[in-house]
PALUMNU-121474 format. One record per atom (N, C-alpha, C): x, y negated, z. Coordinates in steps of 0.2 Angstrom, whole numbers, plus 5000, padded with zeros to 4 digits. Example, Ala and Ser with C-alpha at 12.3 -4.5 7.8 and 13.67 -1.06 7.14 Angstrom:
506650285039 506250225039 506650165039 506450115035 506850055036 506450005039 
This chain:
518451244114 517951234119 517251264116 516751294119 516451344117 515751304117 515351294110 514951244109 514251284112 513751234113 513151224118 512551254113 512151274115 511651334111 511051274116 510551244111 510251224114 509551234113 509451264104 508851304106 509051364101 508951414101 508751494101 508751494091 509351524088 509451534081 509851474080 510051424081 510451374078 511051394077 511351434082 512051444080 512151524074 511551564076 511651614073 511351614065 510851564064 510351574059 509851624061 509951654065 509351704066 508451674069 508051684067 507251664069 507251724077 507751674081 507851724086 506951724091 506751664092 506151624095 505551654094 505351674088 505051724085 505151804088 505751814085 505951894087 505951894097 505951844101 505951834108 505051854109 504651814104 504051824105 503751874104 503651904099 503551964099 503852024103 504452024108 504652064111 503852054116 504251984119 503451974126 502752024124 502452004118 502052024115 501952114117 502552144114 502552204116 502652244123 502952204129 502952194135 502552184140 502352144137 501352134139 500852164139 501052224133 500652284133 500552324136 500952334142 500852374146 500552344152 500152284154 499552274155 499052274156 498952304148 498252314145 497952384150 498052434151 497852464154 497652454161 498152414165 497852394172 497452344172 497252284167 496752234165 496052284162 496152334158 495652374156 495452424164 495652434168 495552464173 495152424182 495452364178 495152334183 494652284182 494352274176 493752254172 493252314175 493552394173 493152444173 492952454182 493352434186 493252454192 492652394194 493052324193 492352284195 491752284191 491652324186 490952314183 490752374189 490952424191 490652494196 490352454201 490752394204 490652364210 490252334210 489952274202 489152244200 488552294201 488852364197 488452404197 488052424204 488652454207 488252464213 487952404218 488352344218 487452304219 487052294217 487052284210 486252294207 485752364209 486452424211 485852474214 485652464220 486052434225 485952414231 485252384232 485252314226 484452284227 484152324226 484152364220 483352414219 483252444223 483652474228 483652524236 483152464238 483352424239 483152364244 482352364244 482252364238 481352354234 481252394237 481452464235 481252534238 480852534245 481552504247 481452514256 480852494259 480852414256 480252364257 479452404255 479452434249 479052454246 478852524252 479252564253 479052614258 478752584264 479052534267 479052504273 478352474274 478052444266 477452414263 476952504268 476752534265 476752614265 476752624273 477052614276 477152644283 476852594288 476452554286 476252514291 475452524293 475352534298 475052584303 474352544301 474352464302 473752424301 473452434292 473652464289 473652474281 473052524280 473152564286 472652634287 472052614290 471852544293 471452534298 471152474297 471152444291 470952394287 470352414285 469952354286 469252374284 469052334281 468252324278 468252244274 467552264273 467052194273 466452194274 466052194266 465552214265 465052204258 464452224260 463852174253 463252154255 463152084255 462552084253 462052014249 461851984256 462451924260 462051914266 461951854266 461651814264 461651724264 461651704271 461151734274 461151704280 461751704286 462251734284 462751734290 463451764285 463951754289 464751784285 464951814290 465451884287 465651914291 466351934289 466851934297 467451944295 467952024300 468152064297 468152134301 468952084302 469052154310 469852154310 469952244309 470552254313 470852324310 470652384315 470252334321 469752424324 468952404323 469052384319 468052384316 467952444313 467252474314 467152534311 466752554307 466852594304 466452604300 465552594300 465052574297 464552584298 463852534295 463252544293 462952474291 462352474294 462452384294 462052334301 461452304294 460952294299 460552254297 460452194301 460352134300 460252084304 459752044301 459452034305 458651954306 458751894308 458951844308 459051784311 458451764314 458251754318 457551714319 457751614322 458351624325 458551544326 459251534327 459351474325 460251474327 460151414331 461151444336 461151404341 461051324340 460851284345 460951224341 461251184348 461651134348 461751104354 461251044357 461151024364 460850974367 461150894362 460650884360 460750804358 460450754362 460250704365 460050654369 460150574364 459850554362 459450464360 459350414368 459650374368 459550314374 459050264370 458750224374 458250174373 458850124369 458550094364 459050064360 459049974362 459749934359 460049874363 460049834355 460049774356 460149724350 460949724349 461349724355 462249724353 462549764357 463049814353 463349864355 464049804363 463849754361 464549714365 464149664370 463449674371 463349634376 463549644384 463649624386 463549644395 462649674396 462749744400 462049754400 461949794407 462549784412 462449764420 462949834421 462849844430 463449884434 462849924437 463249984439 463150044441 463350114441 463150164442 463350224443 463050274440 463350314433 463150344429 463250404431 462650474433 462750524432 462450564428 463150614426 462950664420 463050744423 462750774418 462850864422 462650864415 463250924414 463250984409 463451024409 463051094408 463351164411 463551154417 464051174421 464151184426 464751114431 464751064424 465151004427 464650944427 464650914434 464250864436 464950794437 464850754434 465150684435 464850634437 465350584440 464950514443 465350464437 464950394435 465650344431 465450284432 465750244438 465550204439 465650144433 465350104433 465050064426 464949974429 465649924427 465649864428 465549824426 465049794424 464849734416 464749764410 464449814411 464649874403 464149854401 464749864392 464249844388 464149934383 463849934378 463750014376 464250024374 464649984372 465450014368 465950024375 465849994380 466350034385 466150074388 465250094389 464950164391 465150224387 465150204380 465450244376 466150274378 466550234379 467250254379 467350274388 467050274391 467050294399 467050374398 466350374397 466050454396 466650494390 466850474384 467350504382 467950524385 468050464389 468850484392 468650514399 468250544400 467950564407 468350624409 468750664415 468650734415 468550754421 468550824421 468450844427 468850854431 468850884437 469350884444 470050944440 469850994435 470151034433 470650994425 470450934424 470650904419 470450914411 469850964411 469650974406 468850904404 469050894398 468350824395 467850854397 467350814397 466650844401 466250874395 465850894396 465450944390 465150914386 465350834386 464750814380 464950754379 464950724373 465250664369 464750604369 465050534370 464550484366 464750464360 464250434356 464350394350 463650334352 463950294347 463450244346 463250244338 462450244337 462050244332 461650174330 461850164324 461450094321 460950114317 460350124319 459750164317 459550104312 459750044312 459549994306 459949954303 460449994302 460949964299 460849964293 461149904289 461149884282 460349864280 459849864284 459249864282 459049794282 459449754288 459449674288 458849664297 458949614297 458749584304 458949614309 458449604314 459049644321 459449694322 459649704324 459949804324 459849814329 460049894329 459649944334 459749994335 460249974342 461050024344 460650064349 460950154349 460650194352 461350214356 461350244361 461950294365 461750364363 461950394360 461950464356 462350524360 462050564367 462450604371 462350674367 462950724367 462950774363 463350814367 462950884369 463350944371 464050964368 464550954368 465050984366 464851064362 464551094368 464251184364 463651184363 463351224357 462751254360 462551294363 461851304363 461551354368 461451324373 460851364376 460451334382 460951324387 461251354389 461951354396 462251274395 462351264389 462651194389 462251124388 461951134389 461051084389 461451024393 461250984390 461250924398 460950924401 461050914407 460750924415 460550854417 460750804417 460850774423 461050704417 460550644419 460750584413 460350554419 460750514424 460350464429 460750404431 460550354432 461050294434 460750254438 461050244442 460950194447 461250134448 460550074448 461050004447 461449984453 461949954452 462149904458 461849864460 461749814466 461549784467 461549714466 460849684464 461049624459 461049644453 461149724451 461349724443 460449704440 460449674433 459749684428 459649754428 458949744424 458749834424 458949844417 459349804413 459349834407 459649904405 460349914410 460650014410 459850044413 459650034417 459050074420 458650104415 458550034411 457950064406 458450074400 458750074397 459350114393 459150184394 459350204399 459650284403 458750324404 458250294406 457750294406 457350364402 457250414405 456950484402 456450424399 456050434401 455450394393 455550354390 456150294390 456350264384 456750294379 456850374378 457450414373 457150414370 457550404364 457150374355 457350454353 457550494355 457650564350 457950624356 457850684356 458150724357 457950804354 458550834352 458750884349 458650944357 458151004358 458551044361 459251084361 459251104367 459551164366 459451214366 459851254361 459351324359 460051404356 459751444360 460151494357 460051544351 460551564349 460451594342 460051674346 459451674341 459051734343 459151754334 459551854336 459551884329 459451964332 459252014329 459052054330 459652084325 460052144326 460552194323 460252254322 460252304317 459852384319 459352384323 458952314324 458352314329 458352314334 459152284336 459052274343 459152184344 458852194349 458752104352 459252074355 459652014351 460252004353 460051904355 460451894361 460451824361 460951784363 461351744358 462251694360 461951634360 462551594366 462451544365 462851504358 463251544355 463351514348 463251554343 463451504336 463251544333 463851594327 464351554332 464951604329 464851674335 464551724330 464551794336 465051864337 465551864343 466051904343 465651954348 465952014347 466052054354 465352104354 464952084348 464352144348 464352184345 464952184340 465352224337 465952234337 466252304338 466952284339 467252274333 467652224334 467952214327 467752194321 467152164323 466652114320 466552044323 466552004317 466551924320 465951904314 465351894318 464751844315 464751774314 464651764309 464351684309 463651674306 463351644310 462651634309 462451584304 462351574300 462151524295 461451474293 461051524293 460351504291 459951554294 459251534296 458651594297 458451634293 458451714293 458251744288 457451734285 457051764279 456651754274 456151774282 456151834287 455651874286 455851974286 456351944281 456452014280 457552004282 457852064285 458252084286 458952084280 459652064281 460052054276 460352114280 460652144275 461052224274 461952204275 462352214279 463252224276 463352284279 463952314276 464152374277 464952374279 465252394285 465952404285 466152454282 466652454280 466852544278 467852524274 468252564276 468752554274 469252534269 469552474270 469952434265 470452474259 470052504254 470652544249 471152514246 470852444243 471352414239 471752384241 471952384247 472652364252 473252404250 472952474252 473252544251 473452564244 473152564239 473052554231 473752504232 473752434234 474052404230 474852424232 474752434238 475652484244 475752534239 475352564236 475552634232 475952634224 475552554222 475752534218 476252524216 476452464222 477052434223 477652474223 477452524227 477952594229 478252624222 477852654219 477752674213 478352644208 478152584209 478452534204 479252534206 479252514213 479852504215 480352574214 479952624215 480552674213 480652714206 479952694202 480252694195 480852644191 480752584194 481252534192 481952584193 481952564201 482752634204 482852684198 482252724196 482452784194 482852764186 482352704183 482752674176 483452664179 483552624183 483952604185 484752664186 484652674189 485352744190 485452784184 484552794178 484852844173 485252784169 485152734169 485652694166 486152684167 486352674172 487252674177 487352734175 487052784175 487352854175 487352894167 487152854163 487052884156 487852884153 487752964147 488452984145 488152974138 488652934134 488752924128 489452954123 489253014123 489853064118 490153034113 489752994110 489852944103 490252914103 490052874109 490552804110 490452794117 490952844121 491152824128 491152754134 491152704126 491352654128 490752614130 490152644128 489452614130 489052664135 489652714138 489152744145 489052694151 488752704153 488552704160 489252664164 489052604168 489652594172 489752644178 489052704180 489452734185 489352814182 489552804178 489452904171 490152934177 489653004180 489953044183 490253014190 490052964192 490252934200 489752994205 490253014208 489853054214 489153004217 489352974220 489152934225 488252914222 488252894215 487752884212 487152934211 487453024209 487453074211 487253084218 487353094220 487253094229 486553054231 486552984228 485952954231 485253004225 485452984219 484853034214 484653104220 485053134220 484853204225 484453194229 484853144234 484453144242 483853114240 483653054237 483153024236 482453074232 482653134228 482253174225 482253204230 482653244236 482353294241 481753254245 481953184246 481753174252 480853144249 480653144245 479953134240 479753214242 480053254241 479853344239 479353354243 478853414242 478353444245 478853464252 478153464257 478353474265 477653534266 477853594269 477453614271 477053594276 477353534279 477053504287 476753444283 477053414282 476953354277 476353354273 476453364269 476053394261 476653354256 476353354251 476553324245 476253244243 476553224240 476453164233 475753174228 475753244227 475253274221 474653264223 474553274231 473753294232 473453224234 474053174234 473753094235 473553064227 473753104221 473653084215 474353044212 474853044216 475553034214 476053104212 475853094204 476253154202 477153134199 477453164198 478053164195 478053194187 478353154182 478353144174 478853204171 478953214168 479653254167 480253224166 480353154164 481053114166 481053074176 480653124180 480753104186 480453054189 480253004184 479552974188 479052974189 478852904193 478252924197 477452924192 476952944192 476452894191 475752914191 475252874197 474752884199 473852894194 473852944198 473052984195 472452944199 472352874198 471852834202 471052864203 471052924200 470352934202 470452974209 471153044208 471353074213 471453034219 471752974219 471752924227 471552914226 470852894223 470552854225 470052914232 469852974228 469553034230 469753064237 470553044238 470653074244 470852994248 470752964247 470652874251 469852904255 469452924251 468652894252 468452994257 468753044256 468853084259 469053094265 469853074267 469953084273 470753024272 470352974272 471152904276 471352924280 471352964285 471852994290 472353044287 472053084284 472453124282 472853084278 472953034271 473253014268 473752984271 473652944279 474052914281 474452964283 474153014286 474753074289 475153094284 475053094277 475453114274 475953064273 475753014271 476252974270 476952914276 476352904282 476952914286 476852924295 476553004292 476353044297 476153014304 476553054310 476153034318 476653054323 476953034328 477153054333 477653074331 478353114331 478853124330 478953134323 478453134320 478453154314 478453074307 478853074303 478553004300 478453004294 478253064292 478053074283 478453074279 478153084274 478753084267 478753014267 478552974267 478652884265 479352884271 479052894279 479552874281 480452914282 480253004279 480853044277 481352974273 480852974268 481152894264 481752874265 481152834270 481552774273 482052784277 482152854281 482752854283 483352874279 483152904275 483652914270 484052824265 483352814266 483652714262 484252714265 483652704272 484252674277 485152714278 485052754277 485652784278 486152764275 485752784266 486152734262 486352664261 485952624264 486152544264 486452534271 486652574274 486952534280 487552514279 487652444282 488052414282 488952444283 489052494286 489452514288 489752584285 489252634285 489652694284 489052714279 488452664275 488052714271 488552724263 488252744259 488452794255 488852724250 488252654250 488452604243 489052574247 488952554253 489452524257 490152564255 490152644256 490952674259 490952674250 490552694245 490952704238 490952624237 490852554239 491052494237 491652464240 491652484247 492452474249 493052504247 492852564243 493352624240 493652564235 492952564232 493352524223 493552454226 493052434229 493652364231 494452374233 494452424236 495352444238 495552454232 495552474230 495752504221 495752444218 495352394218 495452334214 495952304217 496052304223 496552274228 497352284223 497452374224 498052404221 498052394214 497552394211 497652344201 497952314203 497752264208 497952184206 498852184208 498952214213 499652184214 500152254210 499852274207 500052324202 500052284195 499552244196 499652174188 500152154190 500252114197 500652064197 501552104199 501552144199 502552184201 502452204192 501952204189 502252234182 502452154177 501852114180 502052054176 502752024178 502952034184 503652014188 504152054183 504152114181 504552144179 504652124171 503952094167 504052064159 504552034160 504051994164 504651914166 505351914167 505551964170 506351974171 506752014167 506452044164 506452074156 506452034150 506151984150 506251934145 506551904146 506651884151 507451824154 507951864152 508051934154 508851954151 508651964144 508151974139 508151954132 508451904129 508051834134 508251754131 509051774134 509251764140 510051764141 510551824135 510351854132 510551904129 510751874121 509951844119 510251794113 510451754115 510551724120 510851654121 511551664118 511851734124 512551754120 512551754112 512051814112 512251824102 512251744098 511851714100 511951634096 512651604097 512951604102 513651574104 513951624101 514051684102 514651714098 514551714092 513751714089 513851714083 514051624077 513951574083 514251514083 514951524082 515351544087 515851544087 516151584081 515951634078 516251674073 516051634066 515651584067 515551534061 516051484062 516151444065 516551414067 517351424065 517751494067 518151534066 518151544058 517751564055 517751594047 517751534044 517451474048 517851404043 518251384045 518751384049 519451344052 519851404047 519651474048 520351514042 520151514034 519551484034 519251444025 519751404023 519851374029 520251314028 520951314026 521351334031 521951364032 522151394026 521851434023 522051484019 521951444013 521551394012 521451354007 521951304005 522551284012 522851224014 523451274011 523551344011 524051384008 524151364003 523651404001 523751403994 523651323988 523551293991 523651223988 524351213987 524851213992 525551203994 526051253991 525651313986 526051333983 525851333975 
């Protein structure tokens, strides 16, 4: 009966388990190239999205560049205490002098004053007019606190609040002994158009005269006119009814603040550079980085190959370098980079001559903007660019897309190229293991045998 091999060398004395591992070991070597291949394929695939974002910058950074309102910005300066000003993007160029002589102020109204804001002080029929809205409120046992809140929640036939607010005033509060509540009516706007009109009331019958003489033109403890802002521009005679002033300037918004000395405060519009400076910057920067950026993917180390570039001699990377330098280059419709003060270095980057843009900013901003991203069919070198980004970043057929898809395919074919070779160890070293299996057993068996004829022979030769 043929004895049981249970573990690997017992029968033979051989360090079979060993010699089995080391075969694997050997075996497995021939992995190493498809695990070294597919390491090197997915770092290409990191690489190219780290290119991808710096494109992205790019894009943003051009896009910064091509925006129409960039060129048309303008911004105000000058010592003006008495008013602020705020441009938008079609204000023009030019310098204003301004005078204040009065600012707008709204209608204020004082009523004849009450000892308590919650006594009953009779019924009747309130009318108000301001600007162009007249209201009736009729008024039941009112005391000043529900006059107050009537006229507040008052509106018109169109559902807008009526043009003028109450409050109640304690002209002696905290001073001790009586108090001395006023109805405080206030124009919603200034300027003379919004004046109150109309503060008359009529008692009900049987009411006291205390609303009468409340409401009472000769009893008003205070009133504020109304008044328009009167200011003189360039010397001409201007008059609003507020004192926020649009529309006298296109593209200028005044706010009036205080009356001038006597003498006239200066601002000047004229166009917003450092918007434009900072897009040029930005630009600069974003394509500098790119440029670091690819000589490093693309850099060849003869020394030690093993520290090139993850993308040393990839077309595709090459290809974007190209189009990206054509599409920067001189135009004879266009112009250049050079004449806006954006020169190129001799390792291919950018880097700006600020006194040069500054020089052709303050010269002719149109031109600058033509050149960068031009007019009509045309969209400049900024936006040559941009179509070019675009080409390369699109989702479907640009350049980083079709060479990322490639190597992901190919990462695809490693992997199932790992996994048929590791099948193949594996059923390689099972007929290894099954192979000593035998050699252990037979070489059992031949131990076995060389001690039974030990024996035998030894059983002879005793008996003779």
């Amino acid at each position: 009966m043929a004895s049981t091999i249970t573990s690997l060398g017992v029968g033979s004395g051989l360090d079979l388990t060993s010699l089995l591992a080391q075969l694997r070991t050997a075996e497995e070597s021939k992995l190493t190239p498809i695990a070294t291949r597919q390491s090197s394929t997915q770092t290409k695939i990191s690489a190219f999205g780290t290119l991808a974002t710096s494109l992205e910058r790019l894009q943003e950074a051009a896009a910064g560049l091509s925006d129409a309102s960039l060129y048309s910005a303008t911004a105000s300066s000058g010592e003006h205490s008495a008013f602020d000003i705020s441009t938008g993007s079609d204000a023009q160029a030019g310098r204003y002098e301004v005078q204040v002589s009065q600012l707008a102020s709204a209608h204020s109204i004082a009523t004849a004053t009450v000892s308590s804001k919650t006594e009953t002080l009779g019924s009747g029929s309130l009318t108000l007019g301001v600007g162009d809205q007249l209201v009736s409120i009729e008024l039941q046992d009112a005391t000043l606190e529900s006059i107050r809140d009537a006229i507040n929640a008052q509106r018109d036939e169109d559902g807008n609040p009526l043009g003028l607010t109450a409050a109640i005033v304690n002209s002696r509060s905290g001073v001790g002994g009586e108090e001395s509540y006023s109805l405080v009516l206030t124009s919603r706007e200034t300027g003379s158009a919004n004046a109150i009109g109309t503060v008359a009331f009529t008692p009900a019958a049987g009411s006291t005269e205390d609303l009468t003489q409340l409401f009472a033109v000769e009893n008003r403890t205070a009133e504020v006119a109304a008044k328009d802002a009167e200011f003189t521009l360039n010397g001409i005679q201007i008059i609003q009814g507020s004192n926020q002033i649009q529309g006298v300037i296109d593209g200028v918004d005044i706010t009036l603040k205080s009356v001038t000395d006597g003498q006239p405060q200066v601002f000047t519009i004229a166009s917003d550079t450092s918007a434009i400076k900072a897009a040029v910057e930005e630009f600069v920067g974003a394509y500098n980085d790119y440029l670091s950026l690819a000589a490093s993917l693309g850099r060849t180390n003869p020394e030690d190959p093993s520290n090139s570039g993850a993308l040393v001699g990839n077309s595709a990377l090459r290809s974007i370098q190209g189009q990206l330098r054509s599409a920067l280059g001189a135009d004879a419709q266009l112009g250049s980079l050079e004449t806006l003060g954006i020169t190129t270095k001799l390792d291919g980057s950018l880097e700006i001559d600020d006194a040069v843009l500054s020089a052709a900013l303050s010269a002719d901003i149109d031109a600058v903007s033509q050149t960068l991203m031009g007019s009509g069919d045309s969209g400049g070198l900024i936006g040559r660019l941009s179509s070019t980004l675009e080409g390369m970043l699109d989702g479907s057929s640009g350049l980083i897309n079709t060479a990322t898809t490639g190597l992901e395919a190919q990462l695809d074919r490693l992997g199932q190229q790992y996994d048929t070779m590791s099948t193949r160890i594996d059923a390689t070293m099972e007929r290894y293991r099954r192979q000593f299996v035998a050699l252990d057993q037979m070489m059992s068996r031949m131990t076995n045998l060389s001690s039974q004829l030990t024996q035998q022979f030894d059983a002879l030769n005793s008996n003779n």
